[in-house]
Each structure stands twice: as C-alpha cells, then as structure tokens.
KETISE-856820 format. One record per residue: residue in one letter; z, y negated, x negated of N, C-alpha, C in turn; residue number from 0; chain. Coordinates in steps of 0.001 Angstrom, whole numbers. Atoms other than C-alpha are relative to their C-alpha. Layout:
+-------+---------+---------+---------+---------+---------+---------+---------+---------+---------+------+------+
| marti |     nup |  nnorth |   neast |    caup | canorth |  caeast |     cup |  cnorth |   ceast | vofi | doti |
+-------+---------+---------+---------+---------+---------+---------+---------+---------+---------+------+------+
|     A |       Z |       Y |       X |       Z |       Y |       X |       Z |       Y |       X |  NUM |    A |
...
+-------+---------+---------+---------+---------+---------+---------+---------+---------+---------+------+------+
END
This chain:
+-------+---------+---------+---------+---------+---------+---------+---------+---------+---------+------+------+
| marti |     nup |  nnorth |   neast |    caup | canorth |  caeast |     cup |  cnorth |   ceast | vofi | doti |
+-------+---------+---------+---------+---------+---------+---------+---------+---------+---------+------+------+
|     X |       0 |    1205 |    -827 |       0 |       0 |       0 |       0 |   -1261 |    -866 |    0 |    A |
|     X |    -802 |    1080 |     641 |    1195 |   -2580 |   -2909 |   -1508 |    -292 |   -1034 |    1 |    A |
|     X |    1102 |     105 |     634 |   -2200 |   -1719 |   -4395 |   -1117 |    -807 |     901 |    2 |    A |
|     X |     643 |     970 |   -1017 |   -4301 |   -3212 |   -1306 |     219 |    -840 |     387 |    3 |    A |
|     X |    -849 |    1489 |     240 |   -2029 |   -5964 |   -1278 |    -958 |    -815 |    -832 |    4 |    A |
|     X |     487 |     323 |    1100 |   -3060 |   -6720 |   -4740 |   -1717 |    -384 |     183 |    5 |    A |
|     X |    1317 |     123 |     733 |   -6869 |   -5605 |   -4675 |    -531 |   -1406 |    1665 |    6 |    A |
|     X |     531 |    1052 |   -1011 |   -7140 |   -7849 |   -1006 |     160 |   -1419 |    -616 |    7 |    A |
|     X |    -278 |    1351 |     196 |   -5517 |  -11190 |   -2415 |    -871 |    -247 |   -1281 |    8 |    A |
|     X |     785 |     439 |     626 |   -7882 |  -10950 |   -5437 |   -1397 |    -157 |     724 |    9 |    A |
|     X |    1390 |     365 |    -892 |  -10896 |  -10477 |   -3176 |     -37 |   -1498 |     399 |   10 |    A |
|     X |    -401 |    1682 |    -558 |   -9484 |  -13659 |   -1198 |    -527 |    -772 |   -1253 |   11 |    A |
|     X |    -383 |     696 |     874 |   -9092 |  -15281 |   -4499 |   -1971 |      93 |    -252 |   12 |    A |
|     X |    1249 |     -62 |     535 |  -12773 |  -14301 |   -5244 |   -1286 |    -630 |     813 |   13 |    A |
|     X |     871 |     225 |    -811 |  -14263 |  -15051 |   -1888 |     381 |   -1689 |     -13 |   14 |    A |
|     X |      13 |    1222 |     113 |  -12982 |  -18465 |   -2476 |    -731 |    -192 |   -1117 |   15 |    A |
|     X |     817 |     709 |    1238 |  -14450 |  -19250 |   -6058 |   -1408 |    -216 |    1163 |   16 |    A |
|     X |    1646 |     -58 |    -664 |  -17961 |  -17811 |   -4249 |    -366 |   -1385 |    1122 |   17 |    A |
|     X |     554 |     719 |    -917 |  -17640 |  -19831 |   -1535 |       2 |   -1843 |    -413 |   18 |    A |
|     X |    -206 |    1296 |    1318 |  -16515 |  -23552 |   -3823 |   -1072 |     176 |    -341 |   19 |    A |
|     X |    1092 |     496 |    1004 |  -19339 |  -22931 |   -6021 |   -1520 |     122 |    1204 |   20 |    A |
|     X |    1077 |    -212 |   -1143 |  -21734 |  -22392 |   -2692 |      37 |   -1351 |     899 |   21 |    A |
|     X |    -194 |     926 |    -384 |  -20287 |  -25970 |   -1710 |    1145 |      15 |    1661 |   22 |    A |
|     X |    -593 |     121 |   -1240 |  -18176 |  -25047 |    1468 |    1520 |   -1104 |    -525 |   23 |    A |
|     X |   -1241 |     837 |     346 |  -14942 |  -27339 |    1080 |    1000 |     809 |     691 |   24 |    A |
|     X |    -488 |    -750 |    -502 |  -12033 |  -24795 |    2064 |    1442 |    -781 |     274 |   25 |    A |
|     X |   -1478 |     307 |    -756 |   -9258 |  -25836 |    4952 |    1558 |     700 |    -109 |   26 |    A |
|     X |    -750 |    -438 |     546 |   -7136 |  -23414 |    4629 |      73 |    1803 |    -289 |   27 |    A |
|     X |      93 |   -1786 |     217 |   -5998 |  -19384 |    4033 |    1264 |     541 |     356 |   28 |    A |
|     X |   -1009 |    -923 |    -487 |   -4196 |  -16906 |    5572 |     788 |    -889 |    1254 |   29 |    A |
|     X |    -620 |     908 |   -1131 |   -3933 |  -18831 |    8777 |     286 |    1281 |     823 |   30 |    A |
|     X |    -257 |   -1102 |   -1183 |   -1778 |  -16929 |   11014 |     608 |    -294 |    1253 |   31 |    A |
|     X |    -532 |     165 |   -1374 |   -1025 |  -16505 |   14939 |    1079 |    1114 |     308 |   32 |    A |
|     X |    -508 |    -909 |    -807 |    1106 |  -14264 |   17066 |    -995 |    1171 |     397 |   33 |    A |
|     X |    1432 |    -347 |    -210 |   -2335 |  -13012 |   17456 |    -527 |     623 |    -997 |   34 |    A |
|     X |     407 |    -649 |    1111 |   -3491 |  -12240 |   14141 |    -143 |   -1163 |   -1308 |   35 |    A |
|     X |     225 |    1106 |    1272 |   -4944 |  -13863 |   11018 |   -1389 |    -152 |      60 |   36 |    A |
|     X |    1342 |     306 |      66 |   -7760 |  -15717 |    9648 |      77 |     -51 |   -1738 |   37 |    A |
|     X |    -245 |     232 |    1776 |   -8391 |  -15197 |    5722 |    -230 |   -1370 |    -759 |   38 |    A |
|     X |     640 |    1180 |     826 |  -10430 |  -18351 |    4974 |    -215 |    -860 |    1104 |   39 |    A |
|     X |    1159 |    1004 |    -876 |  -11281 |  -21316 |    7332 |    -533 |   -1059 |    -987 |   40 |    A |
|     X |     698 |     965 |     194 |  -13929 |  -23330 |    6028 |    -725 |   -1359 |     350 |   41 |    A |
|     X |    1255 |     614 |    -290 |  -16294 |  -26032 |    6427 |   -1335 |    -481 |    -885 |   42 |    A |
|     X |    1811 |    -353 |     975 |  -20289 |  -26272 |    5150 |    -626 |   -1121 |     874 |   43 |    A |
|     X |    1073 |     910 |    -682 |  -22530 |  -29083 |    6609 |     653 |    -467 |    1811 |   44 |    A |
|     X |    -905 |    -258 |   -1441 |  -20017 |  -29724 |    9647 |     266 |     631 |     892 |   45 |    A |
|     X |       8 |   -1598 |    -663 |  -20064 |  -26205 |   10527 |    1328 |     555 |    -186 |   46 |    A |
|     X |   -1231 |   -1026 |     792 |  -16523 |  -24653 |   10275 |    -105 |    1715 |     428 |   47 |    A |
|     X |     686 |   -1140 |     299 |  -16692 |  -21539 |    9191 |    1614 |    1450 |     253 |   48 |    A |
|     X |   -1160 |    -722 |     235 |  -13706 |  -18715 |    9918 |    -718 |    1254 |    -612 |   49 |    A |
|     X |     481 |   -1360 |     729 |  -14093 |  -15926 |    7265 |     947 |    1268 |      -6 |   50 |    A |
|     X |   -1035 |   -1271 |      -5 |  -12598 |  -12490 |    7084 |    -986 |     753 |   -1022 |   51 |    A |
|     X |     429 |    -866 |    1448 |  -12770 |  -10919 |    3588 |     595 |    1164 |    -530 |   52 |    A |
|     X |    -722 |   -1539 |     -41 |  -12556 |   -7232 |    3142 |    -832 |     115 |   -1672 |   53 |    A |
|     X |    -307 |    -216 |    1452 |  -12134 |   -5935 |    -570 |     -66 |    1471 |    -216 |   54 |    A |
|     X |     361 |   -1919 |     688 |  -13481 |   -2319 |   -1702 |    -187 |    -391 |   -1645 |   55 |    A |
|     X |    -566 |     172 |    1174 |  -13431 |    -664 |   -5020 |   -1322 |     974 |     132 |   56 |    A |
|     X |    1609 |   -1026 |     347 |  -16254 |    1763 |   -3922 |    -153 |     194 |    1844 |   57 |    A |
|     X |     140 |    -456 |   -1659 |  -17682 |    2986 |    -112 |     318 |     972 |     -32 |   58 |    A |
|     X |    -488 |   -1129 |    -137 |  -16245 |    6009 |     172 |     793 |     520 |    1214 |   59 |    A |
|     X |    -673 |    -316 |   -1973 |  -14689 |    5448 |    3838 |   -1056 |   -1218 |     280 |   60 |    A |
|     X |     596 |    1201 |    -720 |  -17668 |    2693 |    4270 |     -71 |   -1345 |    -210 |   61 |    A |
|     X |      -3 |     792 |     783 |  -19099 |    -169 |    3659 |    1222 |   -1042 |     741 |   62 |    A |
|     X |    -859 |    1115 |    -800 |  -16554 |   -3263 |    4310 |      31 |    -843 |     837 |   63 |    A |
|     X |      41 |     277 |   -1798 |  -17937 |   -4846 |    7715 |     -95 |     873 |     932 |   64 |    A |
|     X |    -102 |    -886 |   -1090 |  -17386 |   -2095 |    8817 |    1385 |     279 |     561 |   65 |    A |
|     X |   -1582 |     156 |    -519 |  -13721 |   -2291 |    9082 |     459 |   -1192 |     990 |   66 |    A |
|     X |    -536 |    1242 |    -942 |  -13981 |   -5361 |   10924 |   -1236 |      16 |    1698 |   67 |    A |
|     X |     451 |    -947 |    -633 |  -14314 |   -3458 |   14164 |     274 |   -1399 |    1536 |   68 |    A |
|     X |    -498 |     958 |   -1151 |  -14178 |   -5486 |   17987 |    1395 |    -437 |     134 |   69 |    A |
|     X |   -1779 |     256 |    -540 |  -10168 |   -5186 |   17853 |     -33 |   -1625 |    -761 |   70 |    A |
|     X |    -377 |    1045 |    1118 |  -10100 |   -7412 |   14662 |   -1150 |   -1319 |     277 |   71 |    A |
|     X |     494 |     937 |   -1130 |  -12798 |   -9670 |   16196 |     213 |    -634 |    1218 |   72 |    A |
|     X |    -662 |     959 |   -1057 |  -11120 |  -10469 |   19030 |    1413 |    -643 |    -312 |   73 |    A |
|     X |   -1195 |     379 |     129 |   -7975 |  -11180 |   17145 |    -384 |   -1274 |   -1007 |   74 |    A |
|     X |     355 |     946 |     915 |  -10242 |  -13239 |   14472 |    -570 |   -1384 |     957 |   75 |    A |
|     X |     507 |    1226 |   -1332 |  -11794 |  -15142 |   18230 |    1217 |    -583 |     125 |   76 |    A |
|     X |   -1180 |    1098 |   -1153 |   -8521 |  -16191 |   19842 |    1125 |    -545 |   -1414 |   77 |    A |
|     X |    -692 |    1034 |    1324 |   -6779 |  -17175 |   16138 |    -909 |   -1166 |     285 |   78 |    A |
|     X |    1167 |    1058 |     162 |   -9736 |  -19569 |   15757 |     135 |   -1085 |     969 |   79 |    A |
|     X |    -134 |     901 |   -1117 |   -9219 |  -20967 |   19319 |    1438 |    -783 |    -426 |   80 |    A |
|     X |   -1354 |     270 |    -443 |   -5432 |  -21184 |   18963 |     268 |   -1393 |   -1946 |   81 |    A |
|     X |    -272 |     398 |     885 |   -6217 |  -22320 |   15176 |    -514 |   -1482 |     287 |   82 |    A |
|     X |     662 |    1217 |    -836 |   -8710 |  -25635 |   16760 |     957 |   -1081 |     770 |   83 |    A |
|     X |    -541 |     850 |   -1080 |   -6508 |  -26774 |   19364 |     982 |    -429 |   -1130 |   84 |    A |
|     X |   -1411 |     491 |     741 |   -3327 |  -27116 |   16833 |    -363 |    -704 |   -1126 |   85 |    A |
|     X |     475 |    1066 |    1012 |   -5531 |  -29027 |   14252 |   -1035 |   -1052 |     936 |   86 |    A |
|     X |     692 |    1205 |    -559 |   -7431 |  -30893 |   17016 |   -1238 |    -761 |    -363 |   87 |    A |
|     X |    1454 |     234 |    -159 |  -10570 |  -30072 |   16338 |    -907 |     834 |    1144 |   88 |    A |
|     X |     969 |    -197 |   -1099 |  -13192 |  -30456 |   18722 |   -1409 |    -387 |    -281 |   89 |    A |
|     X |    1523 |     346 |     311 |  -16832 |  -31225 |   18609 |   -1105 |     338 |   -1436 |   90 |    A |
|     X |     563 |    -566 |    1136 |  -17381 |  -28916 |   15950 |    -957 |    1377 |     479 |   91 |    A |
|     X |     767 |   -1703 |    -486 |  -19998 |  -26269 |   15815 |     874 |    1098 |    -900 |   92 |    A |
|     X |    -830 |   -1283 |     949 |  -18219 |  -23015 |   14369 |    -805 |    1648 |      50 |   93 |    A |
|     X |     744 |   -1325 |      73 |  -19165 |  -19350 |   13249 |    1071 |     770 |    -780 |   94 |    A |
|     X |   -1051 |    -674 |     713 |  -17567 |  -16661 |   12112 |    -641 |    1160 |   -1177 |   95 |    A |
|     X |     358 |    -609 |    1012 |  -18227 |  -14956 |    8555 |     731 |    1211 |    -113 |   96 |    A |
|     X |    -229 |    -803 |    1201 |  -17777 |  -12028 |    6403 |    -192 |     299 |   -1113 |   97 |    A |
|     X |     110 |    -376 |    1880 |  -17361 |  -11714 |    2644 |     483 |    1324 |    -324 |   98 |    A |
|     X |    -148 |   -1235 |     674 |  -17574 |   -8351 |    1143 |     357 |    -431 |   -1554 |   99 |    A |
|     X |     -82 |     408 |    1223 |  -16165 |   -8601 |   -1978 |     188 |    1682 |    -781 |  100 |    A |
|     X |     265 |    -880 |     134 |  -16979 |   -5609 |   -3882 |    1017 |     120 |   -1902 |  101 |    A |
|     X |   -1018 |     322 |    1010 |  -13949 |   -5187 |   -7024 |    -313 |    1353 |    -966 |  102 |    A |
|     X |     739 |   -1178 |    1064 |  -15544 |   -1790 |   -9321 |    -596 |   -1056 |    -929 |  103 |    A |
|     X |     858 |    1181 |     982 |  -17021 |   -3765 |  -12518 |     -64 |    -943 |     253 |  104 |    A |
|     X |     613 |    1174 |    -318 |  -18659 |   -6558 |  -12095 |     289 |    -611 |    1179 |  105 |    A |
|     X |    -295 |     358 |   -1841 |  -17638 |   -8442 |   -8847 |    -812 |    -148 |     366 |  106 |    A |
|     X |    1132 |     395 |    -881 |  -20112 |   -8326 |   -6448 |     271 |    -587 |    1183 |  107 |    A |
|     X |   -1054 |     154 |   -1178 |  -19860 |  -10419 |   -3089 |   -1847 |    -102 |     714 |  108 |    A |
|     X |    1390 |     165 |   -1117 |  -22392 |  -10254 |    -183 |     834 |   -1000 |    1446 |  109 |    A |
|     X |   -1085 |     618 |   -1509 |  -21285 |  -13009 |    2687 |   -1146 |     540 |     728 |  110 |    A |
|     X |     220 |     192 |   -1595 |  -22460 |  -12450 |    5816 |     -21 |    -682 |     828 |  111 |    A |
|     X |    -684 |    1100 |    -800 |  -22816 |  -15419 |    7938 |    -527 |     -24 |    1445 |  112 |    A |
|     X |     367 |    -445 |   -1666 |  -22955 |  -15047 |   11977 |       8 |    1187 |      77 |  113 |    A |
|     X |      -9 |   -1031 |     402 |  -21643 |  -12059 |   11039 |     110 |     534 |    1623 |  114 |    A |
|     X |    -753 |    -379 |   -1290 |  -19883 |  -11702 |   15140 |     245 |   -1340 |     873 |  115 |    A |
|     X |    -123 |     873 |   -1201 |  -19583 |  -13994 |   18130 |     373 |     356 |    1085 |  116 |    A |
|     X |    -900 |    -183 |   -1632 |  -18219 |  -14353 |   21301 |    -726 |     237 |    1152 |  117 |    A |
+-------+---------+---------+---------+---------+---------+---------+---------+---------+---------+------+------+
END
C-alpha cells in the first residue's frame, strides 16, 4: 500500500512538471470533497481543466484509464461541481482529463484530454 502511495504522488508530481512545461497554470491538488477527490485542477486558454492521474510501473492489470471506471467519474463530476461553486467560478468552460503517467525507465506520460463527460 505505502508503495502506491509513493509511486502515485510521484506520478502527481510528474503530471504536474508535464503539464507547466505544456503551459497550463495549475490551481490546485488533491482537492477533496465528502465526495471524493480531484488530483490536479487546472487552467489552459480559459478552459479549466480537472485531471485524474493514474501511475503504473507496467500494464499487467491494464492500461491506466482504465481504472478510472464510471464510479470514479461520477465522484471526479460532482467534486468539480462542489469544487466551482466554493471558488465561485462560473462562466468557465471546463473538461475533464487524464494523465497516464507511466514510472518503468524513462517516464512516459500520455494526457488524455476530454477524456469523460457528463
């Protein structure tokens, strides 16, 4: 368990550089509800962006959007809502991402963007 701890918060840590040097300006991380969490909220061209970044070491149970199944989509939808109203934003367009961050050698990251919607 203390190991997926670990290899998730470097992913995080990784899906942020990627996304900085890709120009998004990042709000905040590890926003959480009663509801669930959100790993990354962003924003990109006045688009905010909620990301959810899953962290493999190899596919061997699958690739990593694949873990982010309708449950965790509807818990990544109604954070997002509940995360909006309590920062009092409105008149934003929004989408919701996925970063694979791939941690064997070399880091590899594949985002995903409009990965899921409502």
């Amino acid at each position: 368990m203390k190991n997926n701890i670990i290899k998730g918060s470097i992913g995080e840590d990784r899906a942020v550089e990627y996304l900085v040097s890709k120009g998004y300006k990042i709000l905040d991380r590890n926003y959480r509800t009663k509801l669930g969490e959100i790993d990354i909220i962003a924003m990109t061209s006045q688009v905010l962006v909620f990301i959810e970044v899953k962290s493999r070491t190899n596919t061997n149970y699958g690739y990593p959007y694949e873990a982010v199944d309708w449950r965790k989509q509807d818990k990544i939808l109604k954070s997002s809502f509940i995360y909006m109203k309590h920062k009092k934003l409105k008149d934003y367009q929004f989408r919701y991402d996925i970063v694979e961050v791939y941690l064997k050698g070399k880091t590899k990251i594949n985002h995903i963007e409009n990965a899921f919607c409502r």
